[in-house]
Each structure stands twice: as structure tokens, then as C-alpha cells.
N, C-alpha and C positions, 0 to 999 in steps of 0.2 A: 980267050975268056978273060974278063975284067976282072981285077981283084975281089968284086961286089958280087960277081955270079957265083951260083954254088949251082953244084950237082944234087940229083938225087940220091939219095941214101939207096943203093944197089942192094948193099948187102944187106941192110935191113929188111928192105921188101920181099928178097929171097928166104930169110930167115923168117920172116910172117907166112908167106905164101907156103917154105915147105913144112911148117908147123901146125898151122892150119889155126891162125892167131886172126882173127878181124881186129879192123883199124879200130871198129867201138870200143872192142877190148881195153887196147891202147889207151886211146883217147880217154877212156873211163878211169882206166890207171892212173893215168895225168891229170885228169882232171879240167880237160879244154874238150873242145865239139868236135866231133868226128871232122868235118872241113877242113878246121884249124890244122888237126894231125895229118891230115892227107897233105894239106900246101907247106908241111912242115918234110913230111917225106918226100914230096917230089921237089924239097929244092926253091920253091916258090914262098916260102912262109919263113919265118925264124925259125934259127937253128935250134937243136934241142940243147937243155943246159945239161952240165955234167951230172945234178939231181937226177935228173930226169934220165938219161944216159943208163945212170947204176940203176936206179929204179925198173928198168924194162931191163935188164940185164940180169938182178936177183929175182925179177919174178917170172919171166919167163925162161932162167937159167941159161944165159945166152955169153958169148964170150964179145969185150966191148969192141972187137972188132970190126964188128956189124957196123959201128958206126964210121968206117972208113972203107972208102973207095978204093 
């Protein structure tokens, strides 16, 4: 893997998936299109900023974990 590739955010998706969060959710939170959020989760899209990070972390009371592989 190049410096430039990124994975997908694992532990976020598990943390959505056993929460039972849809990505609209998200997306709504943030404030960008459901697509945006998805190519942001799966690694294909910009990464999330640290705003955004704590943001889905206070509101979904989630440890910032998630956001590492």
C-alpha cells in the first residue's frame, strides 16, 4: 500500500452496522450526501476531519476508536 491509499474505516462500519445507524443518519449529521459519506467510509473519498470525528462520537456516544483500523 502507497502512502496515498487508505483503508476503510472497519470499525466504523461495525459500529454503524451493530447500532443500527444508517449512513443518511451520518451524512445528515455532517452535513454532505449520503455518496460523499459512503466514499468517505469505504476509504475512496476524504478522510473525516477531527470536527467531524468528535461530532459522530458525542452523538452517537461512540469511543474515537472507531475511527482506527
Amino acid at each position: 500500500m502507497t502512502i496515498l491509499e487508505k483503508q476503510p474505516y472497519w470499525k466504523l462500519k461495525g459500529f454503524l452496522a451493530e447500532n443500527n445507524i444508517k449512513q443518511k443518519q451520518v451524512a445528515e449529521l455532517l452535513g454532505i450526501s449520503v455518496p460523499a459519506f459512503n466514499k468517505r467510509l469505504n476509504g475512496t473519498g476524504t478522510d473525516f476531519s477531527i470536527r467531524e470525528a468528535r461530532k459522530i462520537c458525542t452523538t452517537f456516544n461512540a469511543n474515537v476508536e472507531i475511527f482506527f483500523n
